[in-house]
C-alpha beads as a LAMMPS data file, in Angstrom:
LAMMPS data file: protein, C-alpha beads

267 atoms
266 bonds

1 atom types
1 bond types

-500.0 500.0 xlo xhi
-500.0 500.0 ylo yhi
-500.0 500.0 zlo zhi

Masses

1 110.0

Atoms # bond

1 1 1 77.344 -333.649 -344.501
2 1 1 79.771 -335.185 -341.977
3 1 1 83.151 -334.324 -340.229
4 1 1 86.411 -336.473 -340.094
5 1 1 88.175 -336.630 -336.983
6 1 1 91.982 -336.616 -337.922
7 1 1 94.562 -338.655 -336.446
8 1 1 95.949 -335.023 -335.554
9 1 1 93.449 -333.447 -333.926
10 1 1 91.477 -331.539 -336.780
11 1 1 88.013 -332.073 -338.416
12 1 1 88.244 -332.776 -342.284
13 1 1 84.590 -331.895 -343.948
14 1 1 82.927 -333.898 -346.296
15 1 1 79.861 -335.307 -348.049
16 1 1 78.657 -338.890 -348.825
17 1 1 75.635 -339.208 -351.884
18 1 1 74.702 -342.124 -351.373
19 1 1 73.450 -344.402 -354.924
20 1 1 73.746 -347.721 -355.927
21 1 1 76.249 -347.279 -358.714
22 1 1 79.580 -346.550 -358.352
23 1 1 80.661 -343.092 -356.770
24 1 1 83.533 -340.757 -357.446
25 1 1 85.208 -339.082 -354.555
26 1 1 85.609 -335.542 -356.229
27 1 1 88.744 -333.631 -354.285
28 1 1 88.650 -329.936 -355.429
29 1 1 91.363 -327.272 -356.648
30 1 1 94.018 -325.356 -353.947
31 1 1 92.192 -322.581 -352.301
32 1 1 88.994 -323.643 -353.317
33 1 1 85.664 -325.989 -351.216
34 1 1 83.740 -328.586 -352.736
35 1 1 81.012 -326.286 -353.580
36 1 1 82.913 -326.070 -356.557
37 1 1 81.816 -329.881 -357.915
38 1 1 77.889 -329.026 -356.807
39 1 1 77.302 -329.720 -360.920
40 1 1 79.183 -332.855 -361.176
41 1 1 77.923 -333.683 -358.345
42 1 1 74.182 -333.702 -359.545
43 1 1 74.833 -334.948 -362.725
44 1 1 76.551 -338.509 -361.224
45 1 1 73.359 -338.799 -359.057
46 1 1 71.231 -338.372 -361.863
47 1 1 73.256 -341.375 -363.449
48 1 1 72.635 -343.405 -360.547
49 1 1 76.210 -342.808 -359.237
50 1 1 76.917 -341.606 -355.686
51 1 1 79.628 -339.308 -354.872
52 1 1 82.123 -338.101 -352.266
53 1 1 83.320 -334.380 -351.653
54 1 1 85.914 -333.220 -349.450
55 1 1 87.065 -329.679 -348.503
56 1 1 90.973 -329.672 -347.670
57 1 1 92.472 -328.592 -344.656
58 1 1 92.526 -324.918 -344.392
59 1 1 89.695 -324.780 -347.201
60 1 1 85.868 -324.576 -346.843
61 1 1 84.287 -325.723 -343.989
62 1 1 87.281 -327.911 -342.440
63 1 1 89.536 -326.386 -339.824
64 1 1 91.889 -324.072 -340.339
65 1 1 94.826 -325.013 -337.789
66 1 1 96.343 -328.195 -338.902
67 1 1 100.101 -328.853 -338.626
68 1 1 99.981 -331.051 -341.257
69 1 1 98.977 -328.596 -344.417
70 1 1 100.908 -331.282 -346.808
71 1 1 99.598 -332.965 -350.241
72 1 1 99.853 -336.325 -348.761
73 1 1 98.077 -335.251 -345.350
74 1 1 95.378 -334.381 -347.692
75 1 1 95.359 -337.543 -349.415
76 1 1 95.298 -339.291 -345.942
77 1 1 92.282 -337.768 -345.136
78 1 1 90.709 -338.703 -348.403
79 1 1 91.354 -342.149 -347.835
80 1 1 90.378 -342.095 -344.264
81 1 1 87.182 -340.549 -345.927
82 1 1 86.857 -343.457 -348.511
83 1 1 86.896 -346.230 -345.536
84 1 1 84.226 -344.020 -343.272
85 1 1 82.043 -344.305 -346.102
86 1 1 82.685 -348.094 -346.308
87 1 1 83.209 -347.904 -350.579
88 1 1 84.298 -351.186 -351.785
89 1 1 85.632 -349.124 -355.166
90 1 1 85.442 -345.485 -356.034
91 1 1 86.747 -343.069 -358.651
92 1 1 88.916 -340.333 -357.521
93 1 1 88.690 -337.309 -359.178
94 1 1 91.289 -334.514 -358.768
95 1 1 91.286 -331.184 -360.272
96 1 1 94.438 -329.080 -360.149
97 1 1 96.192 -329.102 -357.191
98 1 1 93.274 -331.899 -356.369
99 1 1 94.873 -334.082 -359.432
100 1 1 98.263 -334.999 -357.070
101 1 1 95.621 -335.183 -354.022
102 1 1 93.696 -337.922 -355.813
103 1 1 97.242 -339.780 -357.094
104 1 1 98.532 -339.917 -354.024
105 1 1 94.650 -341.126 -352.154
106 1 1 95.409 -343.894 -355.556
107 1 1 98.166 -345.647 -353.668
108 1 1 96.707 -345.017 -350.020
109 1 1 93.643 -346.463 -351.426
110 1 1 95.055 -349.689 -353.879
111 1 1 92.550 -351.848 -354.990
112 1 1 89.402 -349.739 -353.928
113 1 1 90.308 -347.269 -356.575
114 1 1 87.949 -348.545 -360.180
115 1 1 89.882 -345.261 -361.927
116 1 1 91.155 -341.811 -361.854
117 1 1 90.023 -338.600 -363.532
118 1 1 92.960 -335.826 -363.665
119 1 1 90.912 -332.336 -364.433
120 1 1 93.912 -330.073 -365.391
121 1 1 95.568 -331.749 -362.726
122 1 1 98.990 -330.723 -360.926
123 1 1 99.912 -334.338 -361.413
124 1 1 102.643 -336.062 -362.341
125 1 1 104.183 -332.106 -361.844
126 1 1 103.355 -329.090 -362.116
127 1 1 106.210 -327.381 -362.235
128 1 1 109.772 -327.995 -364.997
129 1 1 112.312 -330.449 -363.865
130 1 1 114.526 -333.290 -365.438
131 1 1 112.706 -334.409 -367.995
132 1 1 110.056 -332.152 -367.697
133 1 1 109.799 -328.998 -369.757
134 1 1 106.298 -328.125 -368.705
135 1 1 104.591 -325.584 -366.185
136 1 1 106.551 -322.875 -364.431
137 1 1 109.475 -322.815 -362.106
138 1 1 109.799 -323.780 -358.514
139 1 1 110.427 -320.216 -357.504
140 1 1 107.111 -319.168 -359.327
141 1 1 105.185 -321.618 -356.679
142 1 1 107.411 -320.822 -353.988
143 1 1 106.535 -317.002 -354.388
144 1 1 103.124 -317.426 -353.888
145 1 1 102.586 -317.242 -350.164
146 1 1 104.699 -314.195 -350.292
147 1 1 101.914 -312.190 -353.090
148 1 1 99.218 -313.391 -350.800
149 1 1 100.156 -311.614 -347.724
150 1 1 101.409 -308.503 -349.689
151 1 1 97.717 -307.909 -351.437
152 1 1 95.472 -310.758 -350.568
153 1 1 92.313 -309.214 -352.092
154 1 1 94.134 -307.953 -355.354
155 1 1 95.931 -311.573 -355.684
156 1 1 92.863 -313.557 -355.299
157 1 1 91.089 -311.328 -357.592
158 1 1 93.686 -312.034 -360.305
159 1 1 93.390 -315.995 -360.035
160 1 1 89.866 -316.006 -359.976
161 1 1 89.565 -314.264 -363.373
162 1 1 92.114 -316.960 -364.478
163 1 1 90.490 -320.219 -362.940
164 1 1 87.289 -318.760 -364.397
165 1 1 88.383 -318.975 -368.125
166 1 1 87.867 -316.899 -371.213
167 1 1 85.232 -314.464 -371.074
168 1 1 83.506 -315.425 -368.077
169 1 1 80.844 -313.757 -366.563
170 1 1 80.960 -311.463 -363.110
171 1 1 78.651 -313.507 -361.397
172 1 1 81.512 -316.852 -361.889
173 1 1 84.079 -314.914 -361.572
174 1 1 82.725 -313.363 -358.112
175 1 1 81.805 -317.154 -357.114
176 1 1 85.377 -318.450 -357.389
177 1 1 86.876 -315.178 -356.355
178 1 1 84.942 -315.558 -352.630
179 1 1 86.037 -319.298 -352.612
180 1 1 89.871 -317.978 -352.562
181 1 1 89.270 -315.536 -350.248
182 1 1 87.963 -317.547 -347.668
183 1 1 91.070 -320.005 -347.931
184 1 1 92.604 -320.484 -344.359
185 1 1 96.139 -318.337 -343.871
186 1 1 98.142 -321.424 -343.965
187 1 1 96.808 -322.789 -347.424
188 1 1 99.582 -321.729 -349.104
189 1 1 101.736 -324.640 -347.427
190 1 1 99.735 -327.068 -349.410
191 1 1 100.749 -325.184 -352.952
192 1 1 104.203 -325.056 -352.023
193 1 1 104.333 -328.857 -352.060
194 1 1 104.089 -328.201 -356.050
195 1 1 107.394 -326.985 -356.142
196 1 1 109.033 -330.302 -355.540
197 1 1 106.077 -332.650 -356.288
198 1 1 107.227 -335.660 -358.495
199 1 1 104.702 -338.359 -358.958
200 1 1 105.923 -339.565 -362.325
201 1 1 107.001 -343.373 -361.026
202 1 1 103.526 -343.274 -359.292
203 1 1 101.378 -342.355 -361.820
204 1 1 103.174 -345.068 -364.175
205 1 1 102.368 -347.635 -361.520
206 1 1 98.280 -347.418 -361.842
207 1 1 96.707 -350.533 -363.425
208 1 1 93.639 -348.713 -363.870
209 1 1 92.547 -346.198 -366.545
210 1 1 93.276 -342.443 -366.304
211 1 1 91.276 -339.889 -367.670
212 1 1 93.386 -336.979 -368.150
213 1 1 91.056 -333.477 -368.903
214 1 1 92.817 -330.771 -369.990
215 1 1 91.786 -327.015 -371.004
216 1 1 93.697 -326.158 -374.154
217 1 1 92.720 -322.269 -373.011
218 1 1 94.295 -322.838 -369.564
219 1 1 96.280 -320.361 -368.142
220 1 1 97.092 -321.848 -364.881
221 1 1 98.331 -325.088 -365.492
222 1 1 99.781 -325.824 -368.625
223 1 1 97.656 -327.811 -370.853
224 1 1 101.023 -330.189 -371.531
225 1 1 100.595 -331.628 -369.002
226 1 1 97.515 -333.366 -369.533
227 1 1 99.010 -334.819 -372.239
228 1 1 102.408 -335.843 -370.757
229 1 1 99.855 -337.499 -367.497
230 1 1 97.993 -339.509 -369.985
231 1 1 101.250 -340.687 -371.828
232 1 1 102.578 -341.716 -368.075
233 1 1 99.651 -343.664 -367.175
234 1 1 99.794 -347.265 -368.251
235 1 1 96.210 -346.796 -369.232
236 1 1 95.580 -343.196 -369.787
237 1 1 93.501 -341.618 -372.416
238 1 1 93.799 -337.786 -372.508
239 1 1 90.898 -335.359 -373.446
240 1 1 91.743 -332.031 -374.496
241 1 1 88.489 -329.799 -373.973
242 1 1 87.964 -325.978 -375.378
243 1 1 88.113 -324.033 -372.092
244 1 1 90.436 -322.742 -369.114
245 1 1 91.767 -324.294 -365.763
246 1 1 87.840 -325.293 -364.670
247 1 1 86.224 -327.204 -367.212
248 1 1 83.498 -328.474 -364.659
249 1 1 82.439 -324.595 -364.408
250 1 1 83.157 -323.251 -368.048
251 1 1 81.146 -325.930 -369.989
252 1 1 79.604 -328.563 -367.175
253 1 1 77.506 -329.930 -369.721
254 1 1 80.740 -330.929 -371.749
255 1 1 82.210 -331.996 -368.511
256 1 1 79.320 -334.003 -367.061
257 1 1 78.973 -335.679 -369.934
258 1 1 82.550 -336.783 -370.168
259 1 1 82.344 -337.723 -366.618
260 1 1 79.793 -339.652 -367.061
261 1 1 81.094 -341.530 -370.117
262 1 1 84.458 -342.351 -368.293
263 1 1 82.640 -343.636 -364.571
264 1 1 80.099 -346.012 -366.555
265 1 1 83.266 -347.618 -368.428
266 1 1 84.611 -348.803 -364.691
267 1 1 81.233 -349.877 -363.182

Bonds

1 1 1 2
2 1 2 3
3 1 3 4
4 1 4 5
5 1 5 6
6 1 6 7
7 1 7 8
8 1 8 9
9 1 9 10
10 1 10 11
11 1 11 12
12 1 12 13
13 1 13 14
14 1 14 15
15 1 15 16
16 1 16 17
17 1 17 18
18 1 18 19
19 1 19 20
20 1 20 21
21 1 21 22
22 1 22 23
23 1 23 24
24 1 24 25
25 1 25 26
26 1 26 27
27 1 27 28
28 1 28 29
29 1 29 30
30 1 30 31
31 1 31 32
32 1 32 33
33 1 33 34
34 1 34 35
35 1 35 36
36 1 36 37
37 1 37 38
38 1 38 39
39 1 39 40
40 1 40 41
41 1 41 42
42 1 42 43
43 1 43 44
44 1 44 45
45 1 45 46
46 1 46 47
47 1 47 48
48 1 48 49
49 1 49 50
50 1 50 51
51 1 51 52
52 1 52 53
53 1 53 54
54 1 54 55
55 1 55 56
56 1 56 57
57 1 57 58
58 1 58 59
59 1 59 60
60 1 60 61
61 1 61 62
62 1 62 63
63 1 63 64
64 1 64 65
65 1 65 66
66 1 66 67
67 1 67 68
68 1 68 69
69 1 69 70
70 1 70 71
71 1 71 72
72 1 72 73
73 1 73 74
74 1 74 75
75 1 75 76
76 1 76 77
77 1 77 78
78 1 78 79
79 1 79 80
80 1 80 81
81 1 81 82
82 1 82 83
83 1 83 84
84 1 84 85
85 1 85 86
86 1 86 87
87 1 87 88
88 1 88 89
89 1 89 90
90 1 90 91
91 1 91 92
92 1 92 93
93 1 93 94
94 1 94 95
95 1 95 96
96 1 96 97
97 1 97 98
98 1 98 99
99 1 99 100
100 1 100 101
101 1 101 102
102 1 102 103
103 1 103 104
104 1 104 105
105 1 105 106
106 1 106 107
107 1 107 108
108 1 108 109
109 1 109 110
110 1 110 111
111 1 111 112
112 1 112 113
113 1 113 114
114 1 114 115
115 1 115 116
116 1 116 117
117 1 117 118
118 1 118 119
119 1 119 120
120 1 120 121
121 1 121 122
122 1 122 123
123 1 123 124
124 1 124 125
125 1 125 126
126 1 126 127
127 1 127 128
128 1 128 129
129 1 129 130
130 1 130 131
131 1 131 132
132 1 132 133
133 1 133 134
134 1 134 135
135 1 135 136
136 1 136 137
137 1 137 138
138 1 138 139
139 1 139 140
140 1 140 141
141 1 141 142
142 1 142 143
143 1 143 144
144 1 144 145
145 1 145 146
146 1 146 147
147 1 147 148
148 1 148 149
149 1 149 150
150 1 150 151
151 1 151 152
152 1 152 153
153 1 153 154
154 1 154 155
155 1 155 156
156 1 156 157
157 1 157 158
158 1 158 159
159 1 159 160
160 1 160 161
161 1 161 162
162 1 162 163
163 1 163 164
164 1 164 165
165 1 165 166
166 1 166 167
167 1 167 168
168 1 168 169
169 1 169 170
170 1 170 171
171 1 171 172
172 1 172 173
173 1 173 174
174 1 174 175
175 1 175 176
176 1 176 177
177 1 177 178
178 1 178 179
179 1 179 180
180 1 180 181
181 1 181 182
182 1 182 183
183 1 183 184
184 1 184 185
185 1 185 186
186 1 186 187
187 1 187 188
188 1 188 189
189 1 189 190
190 1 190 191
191 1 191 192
192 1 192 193
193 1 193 194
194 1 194 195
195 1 195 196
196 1 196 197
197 1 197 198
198 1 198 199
199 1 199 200
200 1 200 201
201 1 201 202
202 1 202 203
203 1 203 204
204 1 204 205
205 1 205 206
206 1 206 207
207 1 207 208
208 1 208 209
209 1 209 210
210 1 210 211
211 1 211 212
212 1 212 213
213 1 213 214
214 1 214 215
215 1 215 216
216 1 216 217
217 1 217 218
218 1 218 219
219 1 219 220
220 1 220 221
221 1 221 222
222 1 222 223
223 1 223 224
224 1 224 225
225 1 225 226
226 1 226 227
227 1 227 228
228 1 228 229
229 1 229 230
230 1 230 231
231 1 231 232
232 1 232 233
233 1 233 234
234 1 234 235
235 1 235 236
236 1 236 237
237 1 237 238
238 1 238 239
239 1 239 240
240 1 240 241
241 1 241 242
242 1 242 243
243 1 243 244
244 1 244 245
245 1 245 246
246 1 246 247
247 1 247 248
248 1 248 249
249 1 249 250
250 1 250 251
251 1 251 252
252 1 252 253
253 1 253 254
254 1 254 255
255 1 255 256
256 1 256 257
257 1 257 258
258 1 258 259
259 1 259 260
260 1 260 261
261 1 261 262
262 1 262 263
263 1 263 264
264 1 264 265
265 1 265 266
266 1 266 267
C-alpha cells in the first residue's frame, strides 16, 4: 500500500500488485474503498495479471479535505497513480460512478490505456438529457447530498440493500452498508458531477475495446446504459449479466471470469 501526494495538498491511497502480465487499475463505486475489488483483485493475480486500486478522495483510507472533490480530480489522481507505478499499458476498470472516473483517466492516460471495462458504469451519463432517455433526472442526483445530511444512517442503509442486489445476504449487505458510512462529508460533491456529466464525444473517441458490464437486475443505474456505452464505443462489446449494480460482489465467479476473458484479449 502507498500514498499519492496531490498537486493540492492531499494524500490519494492506493495499491500496486505487482505481476508480469498486464494489470488493471480497478477505480471503485461513489461512496465506496477499494476493498470492494479484494475478489477481482485475487483472481487477476492468479492469472498472472497485476493490478492497481485506488480509494477516491473523501473515500477509504485517502483524506477527507480536498477542495477538489470533482470526477476529473479523481481521474487526475488515477493517472498520476498509473505513472508512479511506471505501467507502460494498463486496463482501467470503472464501476459506477468509477465507470466516468476510468473514461476520463482514458484520455489523461492516451496510449498507456490497452482497454476499458465499464461495470454498470455512470458513463457516457447517468442521468436523461438530449438524446438520452436513460437513468434519472438531474434533480434526483442533485438531491442527494440533501437525504444524506437529513438521515445519514437510514440513507446509507437504503443504498446498501440496493448496491447489494436481489436477495443478498446480511453479512454483504452490512459490508457495503459500513463502506457508505464511512464516506467523507464532502463525497457527495463527487456524485453531483453526475448531474451534468456528458462523456458521449469521449467515449466515441477510444480506439481501444470497451467492455461494457451491465446488471439487468440493477436498480441503481439503469441497465440501458450499458447498452447505449457499448453502442458509443467504437469498439465496445456489451455484456448483460443476471444480477444488480455490483456484479463483482453478487456473482464474482461470473465476474472474474469475464474479467479475465476481456484483460487476456489486450495482453
Amino acid at each position: 500500500m502507498a500514498y499519492l501526494d496531490t498537486d493540492d495538498g492531499g494524500r490519494v491511497y492506493y495499491e500496486h500488485h505487482r505481476a508480469a502480465k498486464l494489470p488493471t487499475v480497478l477505480i471503485h463505486g461513489w461512496g465506496m474503498s477499494g476493498d470492494y475489488w479484494a475478489s477481482a483483485v485475487e483472481a487477476l493475480m492468479a492469472g498472472g495479471h497485476g493490478a492497481m486500486v485506488v480509494d477516491h478522495r473523501g473515500c477509504g483510507r485517502s483524506d477527507r479535505d480536498f477542495a477538489d472533490m470533482s470526477i476529473d480530480a479523481i481521474a487526475r489522481d488515477v493517472a498520476a497513480i498509473v505513472e508512479r507505478c511506471g505501467a507502460s499499458r494498463v486496463v482501467l476498470n470503472g464501476w459506477s460512478l468509477g465507470g466516468a472516473v476510468a473514461v476520463a483517466a482514458a484520455e489523461l492516460l492516451g496510449d498507456r490505456v490497452a482497454g476499458l471495462i465499464l461495470t454498470c458504469g455512470a458513463s457516457p451519463r447517468y442521468v436523461q438529457g438530449d438524446g438520452f432517455p436513460h437513468g434519472g433526472l438531474p434533480e434526483d442526483v442533485l438531491g442527494i447530498g440533501a437525504a444524506i445530511t437529513a438521515d445519514r444512517p437510514g440513507f446509507f442503509r437504503a443504498l446498501a440493500e440496493g448496491a447489494s442486489g436481489e436477495g443478498a445476504s446480511e453479512a454483504m449487505i452490512g459490508w457495503v452498508e459500513r463502506g457508505f458510512l464511512a464516506t467523507g462529508p464532502r463525497a457527495s460533491e463527487t456524485l453531483a458531477g453526475l448531474a451534468t456529466l456528458d462523456q458521449r464525444d469521449l467515449l466515441a473517441s477510444f480506439a481501444f475495446p470497451v467492455l461494457s458490464i451491465g446488471g439487468s437486475k440493477d436498480s441503481i443505474a439503469d441497465p440501458a446504459i450499458a447498452g447505449f456505452a457499448a453502442n458509443c464505443a467504437a469498439n465496445g462489446t456489451l455484456l448483460t449479466m443476471d444480477t444488480g449494480h455490483s456484479p463483482q460482489l453478487e456473482n464474482p465467479s461470473a465476474y472474474n471470469e469475464a474479467l479475465l476473458d476481456f484483460v487476456r484479449t489486450l495482453a
